[in-house]
N, C-alpha and C positions, 0 to 999 in steps of 0.2 A: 518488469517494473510495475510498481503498484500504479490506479491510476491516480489516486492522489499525490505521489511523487511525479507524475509524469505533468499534470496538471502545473504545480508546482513550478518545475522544468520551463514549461514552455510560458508562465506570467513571468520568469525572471527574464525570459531571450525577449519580449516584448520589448522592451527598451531599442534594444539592436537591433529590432528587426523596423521599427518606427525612425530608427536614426538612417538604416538604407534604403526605406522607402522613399528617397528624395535623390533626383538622378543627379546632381553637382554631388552629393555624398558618396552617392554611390562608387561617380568614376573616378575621386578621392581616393576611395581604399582602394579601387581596382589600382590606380598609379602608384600607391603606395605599396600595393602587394606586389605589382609589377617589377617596381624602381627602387624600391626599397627609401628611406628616408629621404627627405626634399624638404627645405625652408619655402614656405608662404611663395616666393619669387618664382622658384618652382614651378610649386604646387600651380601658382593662378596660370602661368601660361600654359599646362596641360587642360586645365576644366576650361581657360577662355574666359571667366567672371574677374570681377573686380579683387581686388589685396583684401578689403574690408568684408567681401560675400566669403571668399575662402576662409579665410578668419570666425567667421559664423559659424560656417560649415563643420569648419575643424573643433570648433567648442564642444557642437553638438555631438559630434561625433567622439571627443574625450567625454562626454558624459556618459555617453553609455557605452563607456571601458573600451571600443574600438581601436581608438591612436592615443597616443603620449606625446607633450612637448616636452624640449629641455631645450636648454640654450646653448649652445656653441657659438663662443665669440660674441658677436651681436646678432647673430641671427638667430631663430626659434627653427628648431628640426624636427617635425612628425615622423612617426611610424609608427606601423600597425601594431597592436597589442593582441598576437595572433591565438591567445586563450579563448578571446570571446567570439572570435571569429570560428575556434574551435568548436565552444559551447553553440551556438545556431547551428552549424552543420548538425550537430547530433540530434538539436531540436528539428530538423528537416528530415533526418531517419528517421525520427520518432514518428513522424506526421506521415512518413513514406510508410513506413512499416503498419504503422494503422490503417492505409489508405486500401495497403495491399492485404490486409486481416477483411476488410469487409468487402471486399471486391471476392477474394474466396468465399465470401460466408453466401454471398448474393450469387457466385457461381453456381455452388451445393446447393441452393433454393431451386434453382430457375433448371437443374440438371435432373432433380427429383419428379 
């Protein structure tokens, strides 16, 4: 991968990775990857926060492609939007496999 594709790559997971840098988010998607769909009701009695903090939470986190609402009935259902959860992991090999490029490169110095 060229590195201006990969450059690329990792400003678009920026969003994603800014929206799970925040632990109420984060244990959000872990419940929702766990438990699969959950209304607000739910959701707050797993993270513990208030109807109106989860509600925050869960905006921020459909912002950056994470979760989807729809409505069923009168309640609002989250779930994970497991593409973008896709695309980070790949950006995490990306970062792993570069990590592990210069860690080699620095072995063949230091072995010479």
């Amino acid at each position: 991968m060229s590195i201006r594709r990969s450059e690329a790559k990792l400003n678009a997971a920026a969003p994603v990775f800014a929206a799970l840098g925040d632990q109420t988010r984060l244990r959000l998607v872990a419940r929702l990857c766990s438990g699969g769909p959950a209304s607000i009701a739910g959701l707050t009695a797993a993270v513990e926060v208030t109807r109106q903090a989860v509600t925050k939470h869960l905006h921020v986190l459909e912002g950056a492609g994470l979760v989807r609402g729809s409505r069923r009935g009168r309640e609002q259902v989250w779930e994970i939007e497991p593409a973008q959860l896709q695309e980070a992991r790949h950006c995490l090999e990306l970062i792993s496999s570069q990590w592990d490029a210069a860690l080699e490169r620095l072995r063949a110095v230091v072995e010479e």
